[in-house]
N, C-alpha and C positions, 0 to 999 in steps of 0.2 A: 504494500500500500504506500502511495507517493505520500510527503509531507503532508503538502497541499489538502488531500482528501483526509489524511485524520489530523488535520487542525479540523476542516469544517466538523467535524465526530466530537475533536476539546470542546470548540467554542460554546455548549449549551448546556456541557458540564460547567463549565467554568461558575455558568452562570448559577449554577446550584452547589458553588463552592461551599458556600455556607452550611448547608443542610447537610451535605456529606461528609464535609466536618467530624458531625457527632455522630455517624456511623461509620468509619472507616476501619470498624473493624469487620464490614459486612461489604467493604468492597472488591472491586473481582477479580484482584491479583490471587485472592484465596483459591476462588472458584475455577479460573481456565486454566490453572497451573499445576500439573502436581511432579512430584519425584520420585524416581522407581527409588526404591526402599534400598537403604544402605546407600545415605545420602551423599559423602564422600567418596565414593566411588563410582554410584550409577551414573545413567545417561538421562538427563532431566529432559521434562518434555513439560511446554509450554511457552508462553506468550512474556515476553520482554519488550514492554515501553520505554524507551531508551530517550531521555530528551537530553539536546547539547543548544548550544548557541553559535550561529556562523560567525565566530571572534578566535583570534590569534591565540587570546587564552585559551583555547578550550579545544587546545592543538592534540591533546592525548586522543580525544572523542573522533575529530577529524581523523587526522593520521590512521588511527587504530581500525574506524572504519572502512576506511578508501582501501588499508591493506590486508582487509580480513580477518585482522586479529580478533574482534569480535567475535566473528562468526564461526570461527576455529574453534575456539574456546569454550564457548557458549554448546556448540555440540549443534548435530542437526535436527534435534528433536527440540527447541529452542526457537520459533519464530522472534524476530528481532524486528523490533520497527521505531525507525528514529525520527521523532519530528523537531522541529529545530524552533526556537524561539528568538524574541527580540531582547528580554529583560526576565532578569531575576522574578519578578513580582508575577509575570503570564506562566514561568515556568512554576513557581513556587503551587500557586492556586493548582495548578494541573495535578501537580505531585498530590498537594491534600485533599483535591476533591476526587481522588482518583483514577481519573483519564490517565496519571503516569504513575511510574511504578518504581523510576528511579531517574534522574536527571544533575548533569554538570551544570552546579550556578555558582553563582560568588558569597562569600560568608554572610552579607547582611541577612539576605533573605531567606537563607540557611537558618539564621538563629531565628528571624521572624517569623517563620514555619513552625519553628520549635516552641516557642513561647505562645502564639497562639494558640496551640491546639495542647496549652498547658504542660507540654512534652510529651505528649502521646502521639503524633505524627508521621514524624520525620527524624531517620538517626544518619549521622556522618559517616562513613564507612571508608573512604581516602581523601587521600589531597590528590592534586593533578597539577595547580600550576601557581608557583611564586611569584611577585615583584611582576614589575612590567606596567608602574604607574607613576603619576607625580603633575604637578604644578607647569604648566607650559603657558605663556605669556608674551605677550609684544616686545619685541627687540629693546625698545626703549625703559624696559621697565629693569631694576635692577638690584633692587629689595626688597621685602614684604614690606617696610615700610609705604613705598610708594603703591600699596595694593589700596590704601583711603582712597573709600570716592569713587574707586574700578569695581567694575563688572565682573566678574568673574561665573564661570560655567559650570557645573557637576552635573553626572545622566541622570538622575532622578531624584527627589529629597530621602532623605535617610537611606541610600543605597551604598555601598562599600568608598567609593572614592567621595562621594556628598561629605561623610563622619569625617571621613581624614581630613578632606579641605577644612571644613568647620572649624574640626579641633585642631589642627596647622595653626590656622589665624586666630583663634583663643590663646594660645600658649603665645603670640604675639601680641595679646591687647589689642587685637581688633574683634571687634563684635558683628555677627548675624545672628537673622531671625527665620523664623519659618516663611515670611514672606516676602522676603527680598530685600527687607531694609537693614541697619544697621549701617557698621563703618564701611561694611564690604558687602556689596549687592552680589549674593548670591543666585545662580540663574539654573534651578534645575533645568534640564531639556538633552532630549534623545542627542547621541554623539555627532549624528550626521548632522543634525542640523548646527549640532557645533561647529563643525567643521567652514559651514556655507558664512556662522555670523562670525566666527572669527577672521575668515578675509573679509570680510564685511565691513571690518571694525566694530561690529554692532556688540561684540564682547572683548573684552580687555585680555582673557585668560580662560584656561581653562584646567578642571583636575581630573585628568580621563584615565583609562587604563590602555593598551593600546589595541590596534595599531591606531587611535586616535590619537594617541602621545607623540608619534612619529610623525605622524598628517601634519598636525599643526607645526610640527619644527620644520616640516620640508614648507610649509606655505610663509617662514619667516619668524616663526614661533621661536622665543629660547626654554629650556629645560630649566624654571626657576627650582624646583624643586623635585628631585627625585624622591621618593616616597621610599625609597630599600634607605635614603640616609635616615628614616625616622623609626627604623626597627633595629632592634639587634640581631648585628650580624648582618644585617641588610634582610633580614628575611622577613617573609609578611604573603599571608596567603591569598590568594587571588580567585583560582577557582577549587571548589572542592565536588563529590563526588556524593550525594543525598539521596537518598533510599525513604521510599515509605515503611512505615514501621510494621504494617500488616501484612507487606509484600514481602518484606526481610525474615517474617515468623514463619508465612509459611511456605517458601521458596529458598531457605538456606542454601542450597545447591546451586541455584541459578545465579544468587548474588555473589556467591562462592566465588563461581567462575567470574561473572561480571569482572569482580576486583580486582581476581589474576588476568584480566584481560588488560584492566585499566594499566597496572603495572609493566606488565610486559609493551602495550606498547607505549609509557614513558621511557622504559628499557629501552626502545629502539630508538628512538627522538635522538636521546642521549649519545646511542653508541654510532651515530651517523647523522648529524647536526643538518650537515648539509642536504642529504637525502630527506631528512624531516621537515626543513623548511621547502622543499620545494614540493614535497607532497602534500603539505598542509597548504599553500598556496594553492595548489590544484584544487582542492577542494574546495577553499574559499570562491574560486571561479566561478566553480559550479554550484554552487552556495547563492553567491551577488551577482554572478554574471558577470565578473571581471578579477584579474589577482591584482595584489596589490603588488605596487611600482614599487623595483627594488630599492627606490630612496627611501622607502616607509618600513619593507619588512626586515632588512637587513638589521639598522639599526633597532628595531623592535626586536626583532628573534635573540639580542645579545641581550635585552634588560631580562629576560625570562629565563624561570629555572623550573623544568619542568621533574616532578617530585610528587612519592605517593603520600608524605608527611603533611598531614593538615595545616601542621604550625599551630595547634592548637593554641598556644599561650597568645598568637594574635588575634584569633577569632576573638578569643576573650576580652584581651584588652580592646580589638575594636569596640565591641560589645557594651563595654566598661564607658568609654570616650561616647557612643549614640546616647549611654545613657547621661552624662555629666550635659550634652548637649539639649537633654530635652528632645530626644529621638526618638526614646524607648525607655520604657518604663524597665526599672532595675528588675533582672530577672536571673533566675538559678537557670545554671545551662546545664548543671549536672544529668549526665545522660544521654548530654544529644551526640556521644560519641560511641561508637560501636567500630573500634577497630580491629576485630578481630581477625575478620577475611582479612585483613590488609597487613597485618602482621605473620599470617602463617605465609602468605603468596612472598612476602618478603625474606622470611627466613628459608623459604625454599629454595628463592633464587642468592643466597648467602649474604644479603643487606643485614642492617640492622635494624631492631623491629623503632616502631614510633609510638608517643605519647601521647593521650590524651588530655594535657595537662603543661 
C-alpha cells in the first residue's frame, strides 16, 4: 500500500485520536498480529506500521529501507508498511490513536505522547540520530546580544528545536512568550517556509534541525549557534525510535527484530558514510521529488551522529528546560524507556549496551 492511500486510512483516525486514547489497549496491533510460539526464535507473522519522516535525521529509516534491511529482518511473514509524515505532533496522534504501531520522531513529542496518555502509550525503544541543529542567522548578526528586537524562527511551538531556542535566549536575559512577543519575537512555522522568509528577510534567524541548518547557511545564513556546543560532549538526541505500548506487549518478536533492524542499519551508515549519504539522498528524491544540493547535505551529513543510544539524560533535560519555559507541565518520564531490544541487538553485535538515565 502506497503512503498516499494509508495516510487517507490515518487521517479519520486521527481525528478520533482522543477517544482511542483510552482504549488502546483494545487496538489492532493486538489483533492482526500474532507470533508462532517460542518468541525469540520463531518467524513472526503480521502487520508493521512503520512511520519515518522525509528529513536527513531520520537517515536510519531511509537508508534501512531503500536497502532492505527492514525487510530482511522483519522476516516475510511480516507485512511492512511505511507512511511518512510532516511533524512530530501528525506522527505522535497516529502512534496513540493507533493507525501506527511504531514511528521515528524527535524527543519532544516523544515525551508529549508519554505524559498525555499518563505513561501508558508510548515506550522509547532506540535512539537513531544525534546533533545536527542550532541557531542560523543573517551575516550581519554577530551575538545573541544583537538577537533584541529580531525575528527569529523555530518548526513548531514546544517542538525539540522551539525549547532549545527559548531556553538558549533565557540563559541570555532575553525573554519570549507563547505568542511572539517578548525581547525576541519568536516565529513558530513549518521549515520550508522558513526557508522562503529567510531570503525574504521577513525572519532574522532561525533554530532548525537540518538539512534546514544547511539551506539557510548556503542562502547566506551564519551558524550563530550550534546546538552539540550546548550539551555535553556535544551530544543531544535528535531522533528516536517510539513504539506503542500495546503493540510492544503483544508483538515482542516483531519489535525484537524492528530494533535489530534499526541498529544494523545505523551499523551500515556508519561503516560506509559515503554510500549512506548518497542512499539517503536517493530516497529523499523520491520522498520530495528532488535530492538535496551537495552545498546542503555535505555539510549537514558531518553535524550528524547516527547512534542506537537515546541520550536519555537529554530527552530529560530537554524535558526539564519545556518545563522551566512554561511548555509542559512538570512530568515523571519514569518509564517511557524500554530499552531492552536495543540493548540485546547491541550486545550481539559486540557495542556497549545504553542507559536509560
Amino acid at each position: 500500500m502506497s503512503s498516499r492511500r494509508l495516510w487517507r486510512r490515518i487521517t479519520p483516525l486521527l481525528a478520533a485520536g482522543a477517544l482511542a486514547l483510552a482504549a488502546t489497549a483494545c487496538s489492532s496491533g493486538g489483533d492482526d498480529t500474532t507470533v508462532t510460539a517460542g518468541s525469540s526464535t520463531g518467524s513472526p507473522t503480521g502487520t508493521l506500521r512503520l512511520g519515518y519522516f522525509p528529513n536527513l535525521t531520520h537517515a536510519p529509516a531511509i537508508y534501512g529501507l531503500d536497502q532492505g534491511i527492514f525487510a530482511q529482518k522483519l522476516g516475510p511473514g511480516v507485512k511492512l508498511e511505511t507512511p511518512t509524515f510532516n511533524s512530530g505532533v501528525q506522527a505522535a496522534e497516529a502512534l496513540v490513536s493507533g493507525a501506527l504501531d511504531a514511528t521515528y520522531i524527535g524527543p519532544n513529542p516523544a515525551v508529549n505522547a508519554f505524559t498525555k496518555s499518563k505513561g501508558e502509550a508510548v515506550r522509547i525503544i532506540s535512539g537513531a540520530t544525534s546533533g545536527g541543529a542550532g541557531l542560523v542567522v543573517k551575516s550581519d548578526i554577530t551575538s545573541v546580544e544583537q538577537l533584541r528586537g529580531k525575528t527569529i524562527a523555530s518548526p513548531s511551538l514546544g517542538n525539540t528545536q522551539d525549547v532549545a531556542l527559548r531556553y538558549y535566549l533565557k540563559q541570555h536575559g532575553l525573554a519570549t512568550d507563547k505568542s511572539g512577543g517578548g525581547d525576541v519575537q519568536v516565529r513558530p512555522q513549518d521549515n520550508t517556509v522558513t526557508v522562503d522568509a529567510f531570503k525574504s528577510g521577513a525572519i532574522d534567524g532561525a533554530w532548525v534541525p537540518e538539512p534546514t541548518l544547511s539551506r539557510l547557511i548556503s542562502d547566506g545564513g551564519k551558524l550563530l549557534v550550534d546546538e552539540a556546543s550546548q550539551w555535553p560532549n556535544g551530544k543531544f538526541v535528535t531522533t528516536l525510535l517510539l513504539v506503542r505500548t500495546d503493540y510492544l506487549k503483544s508483538n515482542p518478536e516483531i519489535v525484537k527484530r524492528l530494533v535489530e533492524a534499526n541498529v544494523a542499519s545505523i551499523e551500515a551508515l556508519n561503516a560506509d558514510p559515503v554510500k549512506g549519504q548518497q542512499v539517503t539522498n536517493q530516497g529523499l528524491a523520491k520522498l520530495s521529488g528532488k535530492p538535496l544540493a551537495d552545498a546542503v547535505i555535505n555539510p549537514a551529513w558531518k553535524r550528524l551522529t547516527f547512534t542506537a543510544d537515546p541520550i536519555a539524560s537529554s530527552l530529560v533535560a530537554s524535558a526539564d528546560h519545556a518545563t522551566e519555559l512554561g511548555l509542559l507541565a512538570k512530568v515523571d518520564l519514569n518509564g517511557i524507556f524500554d530499552l531492552t531490544a536495543v540493548n540485546a541487538a547491541l550486545t550481539a553485535s559486540g557495542k556497549p549496551s545504553v542507559a536509560a538515565q
